[in-house]
C-alpha positions in Angstrom: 0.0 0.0 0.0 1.0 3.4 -0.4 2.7 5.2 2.4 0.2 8.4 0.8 -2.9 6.0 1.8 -3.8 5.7 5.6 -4.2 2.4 6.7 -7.3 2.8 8.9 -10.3 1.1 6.9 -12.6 0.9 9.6 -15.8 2.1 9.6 -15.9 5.8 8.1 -19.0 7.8 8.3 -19.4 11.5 7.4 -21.6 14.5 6.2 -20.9 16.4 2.9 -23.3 19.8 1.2 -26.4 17.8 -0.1 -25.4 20.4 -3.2 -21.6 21.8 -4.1 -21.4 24.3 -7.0 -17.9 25.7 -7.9 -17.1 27.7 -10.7 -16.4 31.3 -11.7 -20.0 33.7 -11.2 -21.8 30.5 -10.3 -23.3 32.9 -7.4 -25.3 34.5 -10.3 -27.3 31.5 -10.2 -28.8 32.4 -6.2 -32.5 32.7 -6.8 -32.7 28.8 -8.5 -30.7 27.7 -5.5 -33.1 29.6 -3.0 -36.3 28.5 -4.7 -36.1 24.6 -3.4 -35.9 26.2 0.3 -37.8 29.4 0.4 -40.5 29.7 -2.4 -40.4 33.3 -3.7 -42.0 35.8 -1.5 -40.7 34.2 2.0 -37.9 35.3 4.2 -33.9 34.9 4.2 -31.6 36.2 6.4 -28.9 37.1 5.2 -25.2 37.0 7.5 -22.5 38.7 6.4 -20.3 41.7 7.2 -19.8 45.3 7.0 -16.4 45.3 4.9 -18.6 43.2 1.9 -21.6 45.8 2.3 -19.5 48.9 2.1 -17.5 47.7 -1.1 -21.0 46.2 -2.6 -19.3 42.6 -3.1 -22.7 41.0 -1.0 -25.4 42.9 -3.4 -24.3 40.1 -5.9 -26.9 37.9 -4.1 -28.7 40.6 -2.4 -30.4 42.6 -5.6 -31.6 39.7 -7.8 -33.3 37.9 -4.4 -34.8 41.5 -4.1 -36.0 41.3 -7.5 -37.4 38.3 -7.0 -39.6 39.4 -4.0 -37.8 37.6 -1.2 -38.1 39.3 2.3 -34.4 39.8 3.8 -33.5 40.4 6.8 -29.2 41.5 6.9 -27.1 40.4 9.6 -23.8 42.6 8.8 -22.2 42.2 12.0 -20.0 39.1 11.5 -16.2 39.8 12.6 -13.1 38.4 11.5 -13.1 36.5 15.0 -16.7 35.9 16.6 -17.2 36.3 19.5 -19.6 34.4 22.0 -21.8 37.5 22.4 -21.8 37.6 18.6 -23.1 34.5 18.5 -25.7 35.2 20.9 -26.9 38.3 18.9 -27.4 36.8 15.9 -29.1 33.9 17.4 -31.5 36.0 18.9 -32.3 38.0 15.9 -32.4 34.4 13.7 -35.0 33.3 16.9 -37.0 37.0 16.4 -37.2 36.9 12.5 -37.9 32.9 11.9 -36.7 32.8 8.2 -37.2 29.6 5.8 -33.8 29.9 5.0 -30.1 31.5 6.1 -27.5 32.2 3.6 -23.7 33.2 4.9 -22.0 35.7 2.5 -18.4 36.3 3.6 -15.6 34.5 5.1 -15.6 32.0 7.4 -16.8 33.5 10.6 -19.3 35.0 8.4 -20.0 31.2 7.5 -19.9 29.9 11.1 -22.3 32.5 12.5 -24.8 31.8 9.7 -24.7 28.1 10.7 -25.3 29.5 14.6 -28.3 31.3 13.3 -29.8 28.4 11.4 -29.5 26.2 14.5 -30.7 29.0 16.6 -34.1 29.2 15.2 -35.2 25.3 15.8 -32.7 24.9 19.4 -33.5 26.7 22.5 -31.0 28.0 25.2 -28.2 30.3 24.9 -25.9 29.6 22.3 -23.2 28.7 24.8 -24.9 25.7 26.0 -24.1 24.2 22.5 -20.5 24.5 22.3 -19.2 21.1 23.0 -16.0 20.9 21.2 -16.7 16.9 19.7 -19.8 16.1 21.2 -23.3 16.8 18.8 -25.1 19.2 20.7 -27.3 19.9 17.9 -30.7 17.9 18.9 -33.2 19.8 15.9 -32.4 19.7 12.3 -31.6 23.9 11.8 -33.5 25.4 9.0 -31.6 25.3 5.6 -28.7 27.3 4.9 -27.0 28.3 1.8 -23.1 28.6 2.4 -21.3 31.0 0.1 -17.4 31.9 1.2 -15.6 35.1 -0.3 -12.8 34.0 1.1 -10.3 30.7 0.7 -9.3 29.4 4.2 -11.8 27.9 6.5 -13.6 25.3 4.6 -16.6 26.1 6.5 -19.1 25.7 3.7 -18.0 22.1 3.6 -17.3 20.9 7.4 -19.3 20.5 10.4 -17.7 22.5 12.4 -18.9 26.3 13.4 -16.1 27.8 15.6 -16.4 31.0 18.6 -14.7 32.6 20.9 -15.7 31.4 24.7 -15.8 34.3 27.2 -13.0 32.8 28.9 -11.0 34.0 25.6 -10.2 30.4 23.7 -11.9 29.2 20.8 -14.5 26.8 21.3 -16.6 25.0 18.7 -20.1 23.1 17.6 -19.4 20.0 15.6 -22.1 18.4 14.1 -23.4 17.1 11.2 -26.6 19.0 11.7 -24.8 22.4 10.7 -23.6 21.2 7.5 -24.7 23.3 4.5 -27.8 22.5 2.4 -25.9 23.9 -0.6 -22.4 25.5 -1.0 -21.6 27.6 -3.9 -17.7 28.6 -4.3 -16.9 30.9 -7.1 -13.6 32.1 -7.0 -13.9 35.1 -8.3 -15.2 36.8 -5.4 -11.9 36.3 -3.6 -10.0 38.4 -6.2 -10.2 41.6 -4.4 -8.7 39.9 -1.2 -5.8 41.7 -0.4 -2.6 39.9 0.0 -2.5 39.7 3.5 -5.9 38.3 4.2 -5.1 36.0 1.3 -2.0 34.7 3.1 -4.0 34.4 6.1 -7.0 32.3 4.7 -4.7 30.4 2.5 -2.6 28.8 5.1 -5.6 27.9 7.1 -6.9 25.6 4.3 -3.4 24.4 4.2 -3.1 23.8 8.1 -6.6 21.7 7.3 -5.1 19.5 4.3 -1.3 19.2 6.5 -3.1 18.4 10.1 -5.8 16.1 8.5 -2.9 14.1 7.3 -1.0 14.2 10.5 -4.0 12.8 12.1 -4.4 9.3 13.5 -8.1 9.3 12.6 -7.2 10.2 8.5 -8.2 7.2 6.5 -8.7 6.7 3.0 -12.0 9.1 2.5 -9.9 11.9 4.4 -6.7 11.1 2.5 -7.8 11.9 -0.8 -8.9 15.5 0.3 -6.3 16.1 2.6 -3.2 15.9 0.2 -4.9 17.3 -2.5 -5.7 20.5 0.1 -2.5 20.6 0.7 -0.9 20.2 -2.8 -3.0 22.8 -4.4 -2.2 24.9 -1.6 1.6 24.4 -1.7 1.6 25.6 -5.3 -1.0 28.1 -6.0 -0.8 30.0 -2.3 2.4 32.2 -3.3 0.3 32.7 -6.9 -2.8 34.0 -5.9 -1.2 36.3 -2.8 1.0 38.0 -5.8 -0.9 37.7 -8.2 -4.8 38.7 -6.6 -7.0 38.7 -10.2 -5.0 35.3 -11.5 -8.6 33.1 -11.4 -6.9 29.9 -11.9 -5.1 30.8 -8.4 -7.5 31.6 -7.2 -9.8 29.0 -8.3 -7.1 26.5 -6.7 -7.3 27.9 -3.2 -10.8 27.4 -3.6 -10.9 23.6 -4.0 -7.8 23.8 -1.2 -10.3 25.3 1.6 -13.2 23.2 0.9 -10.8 20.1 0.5 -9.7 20.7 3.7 -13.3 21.6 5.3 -14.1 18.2 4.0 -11.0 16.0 5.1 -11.6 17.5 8.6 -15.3 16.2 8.9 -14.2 12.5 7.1 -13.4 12.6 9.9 -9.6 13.2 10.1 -9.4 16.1 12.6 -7.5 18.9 13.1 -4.2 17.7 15.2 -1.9 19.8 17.9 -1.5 22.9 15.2 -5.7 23.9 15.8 -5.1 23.4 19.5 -2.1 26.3 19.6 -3.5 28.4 16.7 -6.9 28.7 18.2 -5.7 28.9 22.0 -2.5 31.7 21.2 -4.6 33.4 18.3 -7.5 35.4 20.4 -5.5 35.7 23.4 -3.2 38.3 21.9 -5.1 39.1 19.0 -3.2 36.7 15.7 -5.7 36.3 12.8 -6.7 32.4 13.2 -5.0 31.9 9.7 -1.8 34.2 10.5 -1.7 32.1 13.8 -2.2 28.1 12.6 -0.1 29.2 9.7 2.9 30.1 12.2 2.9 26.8 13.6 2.9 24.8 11.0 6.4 24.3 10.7 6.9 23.6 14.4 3.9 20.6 14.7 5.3 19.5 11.5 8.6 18.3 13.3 6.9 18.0 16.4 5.0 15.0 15.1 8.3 13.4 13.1 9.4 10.8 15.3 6.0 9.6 15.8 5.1 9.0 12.4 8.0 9.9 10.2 6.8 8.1 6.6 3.7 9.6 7.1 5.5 13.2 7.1 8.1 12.6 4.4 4.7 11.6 2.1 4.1 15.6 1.7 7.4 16.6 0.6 7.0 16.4 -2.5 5.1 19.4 -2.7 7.5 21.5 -1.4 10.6 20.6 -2.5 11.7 19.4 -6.4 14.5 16.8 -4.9 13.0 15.0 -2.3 15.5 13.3 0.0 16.2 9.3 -0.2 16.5 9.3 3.8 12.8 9.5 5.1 13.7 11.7 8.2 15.8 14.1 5.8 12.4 14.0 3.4 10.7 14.5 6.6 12.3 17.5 7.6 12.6 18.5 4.5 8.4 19.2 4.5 9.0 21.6 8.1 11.7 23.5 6.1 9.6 24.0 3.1 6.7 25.3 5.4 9.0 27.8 6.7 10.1 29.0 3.6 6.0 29.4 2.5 5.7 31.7 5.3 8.6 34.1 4.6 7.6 33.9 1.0 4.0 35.4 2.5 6.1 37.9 4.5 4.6 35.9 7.9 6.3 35.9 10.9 7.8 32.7 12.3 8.1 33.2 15.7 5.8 34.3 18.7 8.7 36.7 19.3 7.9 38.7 16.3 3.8 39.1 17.6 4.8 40.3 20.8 3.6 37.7 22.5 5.1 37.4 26.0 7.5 34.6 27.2 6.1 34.3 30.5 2.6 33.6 29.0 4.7 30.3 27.7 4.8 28.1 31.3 1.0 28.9 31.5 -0.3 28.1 27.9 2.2 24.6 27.9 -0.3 23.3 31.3 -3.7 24.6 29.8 -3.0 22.9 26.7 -1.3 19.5 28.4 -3.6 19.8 31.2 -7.2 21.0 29.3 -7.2 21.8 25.9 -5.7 19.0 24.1 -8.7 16.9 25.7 -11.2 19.1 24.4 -10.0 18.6 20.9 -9.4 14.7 21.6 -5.7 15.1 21.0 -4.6 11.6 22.4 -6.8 9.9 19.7 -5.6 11.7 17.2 -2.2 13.9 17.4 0.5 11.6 16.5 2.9 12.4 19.2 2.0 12.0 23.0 1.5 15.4 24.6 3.0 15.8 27.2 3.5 18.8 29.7 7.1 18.8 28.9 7.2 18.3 25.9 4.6 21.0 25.0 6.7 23.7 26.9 9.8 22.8 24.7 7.3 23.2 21.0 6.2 27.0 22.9 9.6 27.9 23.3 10.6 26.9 20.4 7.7 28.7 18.5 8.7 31.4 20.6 12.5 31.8 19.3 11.5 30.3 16.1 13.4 27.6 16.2 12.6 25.6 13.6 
């Protein structure tokens, strides 16, 4: 077999969009998507945010629903990081208005909160009560939703997952099969006006979802076909599309990456150690999730090599032309290559460089040890053992970007 197959063949069971449409101004084509959920005449409610209003990007779906008599209600408040009082807003006004159908416009917290919205109007309770990291706290089917991402990171159109920030300041998340979309249409041409930094930032998230999904002990041969292509498409066509903005078939490529990689992490190879830092460092001092899983890529790369070296030396061929005949050296050679995508994407590579304190180091090593690698179900899945120890050595190292 292999060594780009996983060997797990056991019993596999996931959710995909009952409908995926890709394809450049395939989000002309709203109203016959809408029609099957909300006959003309009813109500939407639309999430999305302020940025898309004020450049007009959203009134690509907005003016022909109006045209065809829909009633819309506009939720423009979605941030670039949600948070749990967000949430609860939107959920109320979802709960108030009672529409036959929500559509998220935008990136993916735009995405997310439109799935907390659907949900909202068929499940009681706050909101918070629902976030139960890998549990399915989702008891009532939501009411349709219509995904539609103007951005190429999170995946969310295609995965289960809808993520927030808890008022302690870490990310939590739903994950369900509930929340996945009705219908997802990506057309790549509404990420050509991303500016290069926010296309870094997305882009190395869906590459962080191909890479992890790979590194995960629950990939198997469903995730495995997603996963490396996620992370192919993203090793070629990331530095393309964040130089290169209008170039559609980049762009078109970091498409397929993010919703490959929203599908391999709901096949169900999950996110590994990389989510776990990126989503515990990134609100806590402000790190755009992308800007802050992309950082650590590099680090949980090598982190994971001496648990599972073939299966790391199976990516480097997308990012290097001379792979190495030693599998460690081919390993390594897949951390070093991640590096050199980041500097290419004028990231930062260390903690250092974000200001983030070293004292805060000791403290996030036992909450992630301790806590937070058992809310993501890290011992099933990340392939080396955490350990307290060892986790203090990866934050240090992240910190002095050592790679």
């Amino acid at each position: 077999m292999s060594e780009e197959i996983s060997g797990n063949i056991g019993h596999v069971e996931f959710n995909y969009p009952k409908k995926y449409i890709f394809g450049p101004n395939a989000v002309d084509n709203i109203c016959r998507e809408v029609e099957p959920f909300a006959p003309k005449g009813s109500k939407i409610m639309v999430v999305t945010d302020k940025n898309l209003m004020n450049i007009g990007l959203v009134n690509r779906i907005l003016k022909p629903l109006e045209e065809e008599n829909y009633t819309l209600t506009i939720y423009d408040q979605a941030s670039q990081e949600p948070t749990m009082k967000m949430v609860e807003t939107v959920a109320e006004k979802a709960r108030a208005e009672k529409p036959a159908l929500v559509i998220g416009f935008g990136g993916g917290s735009a995405l997310d909160m439109a799935k907390f919205a659907s949900a909202a109007v068929t499940n009681p309770g706050p909101m918070k009560d629902y976030i139960t990291y890998l549990q399915d706290s989702i008891k009532v089917p939501p009411v349709p939703k219509i995904l539609i991402p103007t951005t190429a990171g999170t995946g969310s159109e295609a995965s289960g997952y809808a993520v927030v920030i808890e008022e302690k300041g870490y990310k939590g998340f739903v994950m369900s099969p509930k929340i996945v979309s009705e219908v997802a249409i990506v057309d790549p041409t509404l990420s050509q006006s991303m500016p290069p930094k926010l296309t870094a930032h997305t882009g190395l998230d869906a590459l962080s979802h191909g890479l992890e999904a790979v590194l995960s002990f629950t990939a198997n041969m469903f995730s495995d076909t997603y996963a490396y292509r996620a992370v192919e498409l993203a090793a070629r066509y990331l530095r393309r599309a964040y130089h290169h903005g209008k170039d559609l078939v980049a762009r078109s490529a970091m498409a397929l990456a993010a919703t490959y990689g929203g599908i391999a992490i709901t096949t169900p190879a999950a996110v590994n150690i990389g989510h776990c830092l990126g989503e515990t460092i990134g609100p806590r001092y402000n790190i755009p999730h992308g800007a802050a899983c992309g950082l650590v890529l590099p680090y949980i790369t090598k982190f994971n090599i001496a648990a599972w070296p073939e299966r790391v030396a199976s990516l480097a061929k997308f990012f290097t032309d001379e792979p190495a005949r030693d599998v460690r050296k081919r390993a390594l050679q897949v951390a070093e290559g991640l590096k050199e995508l980041l500097l290419d994407l004028n990231m930062p590579i260390s903690l250092k460089e974000l200001n983030v304190p070293r004292e805060y180091l000791d403290e996030l090593a036992v909450f992630i040890a301790k806590e937070q690698q058992y809310n993501y179900g890290l011992p099933d899945i990340n392939p080396a053992v955490i350990t307290l120890e060892n986790t203090k050595q990866l934050l240090k190292d992240i910190w002095e970007g050592n790679i």
